[in-house]
N, C-alpha and C positions, 0 to 999 in steps of 0.2 A: 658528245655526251658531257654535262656539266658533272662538276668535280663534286662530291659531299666536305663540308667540313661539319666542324662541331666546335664552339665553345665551351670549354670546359670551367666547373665553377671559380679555377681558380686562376681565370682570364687567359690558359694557353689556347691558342687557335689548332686541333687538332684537324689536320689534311691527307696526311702518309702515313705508312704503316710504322715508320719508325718515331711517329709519335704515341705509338701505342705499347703497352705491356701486356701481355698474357699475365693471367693469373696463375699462378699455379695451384697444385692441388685441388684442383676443382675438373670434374671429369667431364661438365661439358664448357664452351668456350665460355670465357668472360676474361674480360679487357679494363684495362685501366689506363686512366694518365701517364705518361711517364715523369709528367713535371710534379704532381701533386700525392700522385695513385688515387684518384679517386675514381671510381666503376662509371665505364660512358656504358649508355644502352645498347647492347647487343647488336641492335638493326643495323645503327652506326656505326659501331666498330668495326661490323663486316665489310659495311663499303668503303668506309677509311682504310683499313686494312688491305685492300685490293689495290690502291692506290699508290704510288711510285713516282716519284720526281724524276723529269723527262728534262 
């Protein structure tokens, strides 16, 4: 199974879940940068999210 990543606009190379932040206060999921906070799309957070360095 190939891996998702995601460039984010502000050049981090998003791969693993701990490049990602939950937002809070918001009651369904949404995700952001951790380097910028800037909101990655949904689709991809999810499978970033899933993802773990092995």
């Amino acid at each position: 199974m190939t891996r998702t990543t995601y460039r984010c606009t502000c050049g981090a190379l998003l791969k693993f879940a701990q490049d990602l932040e939950k937002e809070s206060g918001i009651a369904t999921r949404s995700w952001k940068c951790t380097d910028c906070g800037t909101p990655v799309p949904g689709q991809i957070a999810e499978k970033v999210r899933h993802q773990h360095p092995s």
